[in-house]
Structures are given as C-alpha cells and as structure tokens.
C-alpha positions as CSV (number, residue, x, y, z in Angstrom):
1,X,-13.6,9.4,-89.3
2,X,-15.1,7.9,-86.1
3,X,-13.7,7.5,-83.0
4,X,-12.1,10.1,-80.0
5,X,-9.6,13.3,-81.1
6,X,-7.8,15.4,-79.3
7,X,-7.4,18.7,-80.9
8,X,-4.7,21.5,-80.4
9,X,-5.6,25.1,-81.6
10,X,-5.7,25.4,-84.7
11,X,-5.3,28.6,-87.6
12,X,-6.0,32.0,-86.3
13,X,-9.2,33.7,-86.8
14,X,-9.6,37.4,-87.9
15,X,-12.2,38.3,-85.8
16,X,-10.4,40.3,-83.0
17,X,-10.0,44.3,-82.9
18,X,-7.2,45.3,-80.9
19,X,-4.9,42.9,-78.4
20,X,-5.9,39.7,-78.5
21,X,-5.9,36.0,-80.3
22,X,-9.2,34.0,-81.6
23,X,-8.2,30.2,-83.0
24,X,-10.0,27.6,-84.2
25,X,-10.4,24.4,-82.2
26,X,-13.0,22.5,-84.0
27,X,-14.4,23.7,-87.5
28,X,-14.6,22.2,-91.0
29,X,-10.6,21.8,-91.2
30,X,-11.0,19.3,-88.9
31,X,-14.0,17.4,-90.5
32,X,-16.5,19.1,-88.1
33,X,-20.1,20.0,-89.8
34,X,-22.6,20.5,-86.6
35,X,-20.3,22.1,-84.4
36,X,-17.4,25.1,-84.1
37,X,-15.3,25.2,-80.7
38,X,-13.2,28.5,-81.2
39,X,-10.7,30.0,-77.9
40,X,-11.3,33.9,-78.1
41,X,-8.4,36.0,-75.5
42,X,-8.7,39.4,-75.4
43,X,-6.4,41.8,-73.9
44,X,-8.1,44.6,-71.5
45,X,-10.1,46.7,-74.0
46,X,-10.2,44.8,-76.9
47,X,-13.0,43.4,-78.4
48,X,-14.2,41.2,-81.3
49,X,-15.7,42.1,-84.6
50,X,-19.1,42.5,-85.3
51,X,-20.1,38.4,-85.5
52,X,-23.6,37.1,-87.3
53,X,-23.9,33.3,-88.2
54,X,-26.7,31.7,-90.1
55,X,-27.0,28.7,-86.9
56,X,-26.8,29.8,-83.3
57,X,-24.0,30.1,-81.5
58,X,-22.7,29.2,-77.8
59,X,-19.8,30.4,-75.7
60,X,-17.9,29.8,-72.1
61,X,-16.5,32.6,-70.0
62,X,-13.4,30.7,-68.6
63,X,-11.6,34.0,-67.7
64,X,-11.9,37.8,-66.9
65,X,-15.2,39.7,-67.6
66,X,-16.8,41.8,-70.1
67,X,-19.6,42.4,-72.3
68,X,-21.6,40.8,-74.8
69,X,-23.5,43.2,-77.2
70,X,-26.4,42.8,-79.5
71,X,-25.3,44.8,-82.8
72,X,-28.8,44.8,-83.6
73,X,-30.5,46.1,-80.1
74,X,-27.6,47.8,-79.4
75,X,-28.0,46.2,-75.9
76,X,-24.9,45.2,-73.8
77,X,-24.8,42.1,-71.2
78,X,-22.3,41.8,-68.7
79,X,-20.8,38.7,-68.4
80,X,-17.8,37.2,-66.1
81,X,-16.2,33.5,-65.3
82,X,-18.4,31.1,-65.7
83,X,-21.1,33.0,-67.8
84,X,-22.8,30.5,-70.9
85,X,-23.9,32.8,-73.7
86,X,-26.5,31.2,-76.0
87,X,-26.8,33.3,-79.5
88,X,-30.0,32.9,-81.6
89,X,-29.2,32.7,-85.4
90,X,-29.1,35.7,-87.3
91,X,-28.1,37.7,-84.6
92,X,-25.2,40.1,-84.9
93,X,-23.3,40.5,-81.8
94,X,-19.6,41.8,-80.4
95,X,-17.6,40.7,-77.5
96,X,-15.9,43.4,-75.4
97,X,-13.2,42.3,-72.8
98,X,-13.4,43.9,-69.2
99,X,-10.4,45.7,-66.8
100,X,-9.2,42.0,-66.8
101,X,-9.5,40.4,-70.0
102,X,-11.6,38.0,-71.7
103,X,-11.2,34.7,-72.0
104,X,-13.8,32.7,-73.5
105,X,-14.5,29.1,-75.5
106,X,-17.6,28.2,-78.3
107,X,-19.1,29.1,-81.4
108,X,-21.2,28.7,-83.9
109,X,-23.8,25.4,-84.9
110,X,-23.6,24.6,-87.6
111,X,-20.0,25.4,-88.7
112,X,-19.8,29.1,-90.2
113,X,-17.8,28.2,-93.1
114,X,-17.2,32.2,-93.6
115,X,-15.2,32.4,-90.5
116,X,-12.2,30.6,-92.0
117,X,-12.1,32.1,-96.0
C-alpha cells in the first residue's frame, strides 16, 4: 500500500514493569518492515523490561524524565523532555521513569518482530 496513513495506537506491548502502558503505533501489523513507532507512559517508578533488538533503535522524550540504562555497561543516562535516544543494535537497555513520569515515542529499525508474539 502506498500513499499517507494516519495511525491510532494500536495492541498493547508487554514490555512495561509496574504502572504504565507501551502500544504499538507503527510495526508489522500495519505493513511496516523498516520502521517501529511505539508510545511508552510510565507511571513514577515504573520502568520497562530489559529491551535488545537485532536493528537499532530510536526514541522521543515528549514528557517527564528518567533514565535510560545500558543492561550491558550497567551505565544509566538521564534523560528529560526533549531528549533523542539513539540505541546501537544488540544493545540491551531499560527505561526508568523519573518523580514525574515518562513519556516517550520510537523504536526499533527494522521492525522487532519479537515484540508483538
């Protein structure tokens, strides 16, 4: 299919530990190959499970602040609205949410069919 979409979110993810939501936007339901677009809200405290994609992977802070941590180097980057966050592939990693919440937008390239089994 060619041509302009406008998506809604779509099925829920099972990547978040504790309060929180993470939905697909764009991903292979949708016909996508190249590119996943995924909206990831945590509640204060919660976090993500421990993510690893064969592609890289790129996120938006559009809300709150937090952490971004590499499983691997066991390092943890603060990030806050308006941070990018560009993942190399292969690396594991874990979002944290802040006092206020995270509220971020991205994901992997190409599409990480394992995210949606």
């Amino acid at each position: 299919m060619n041509g302009v979409r406008v998506l809604d979110e779509g099925p829920e993810l099972a990547i978040v530990d504790g309060a929180g939501t993470a939905r697909a936007i764009v991903w292979s339901g949708t016909g996508a190959a190249d590119r996943a677009m995924h909206r990831i809200r945590l509640e204060p405290g919660a976090g993500t499970v421990r993510l690893e994609h064969p592609g890289e992977a790129v996120y938006a802070v559009l809300e709150g602040d937090g952490a971004v941590t590499d499983a691997d180097g066991g390092v943890d980057h603060a990030i806050e609205r308006g941070s990018m966050i560009h993942l190399d592939g292969g690396t594991p990693y874990r979002f944290a949410a802040g006092d206020d919440g995270l509220d971020i937008v991205g994901g992997p390239a190409p599409v990480d069919p394992g995210l949606y089994d």
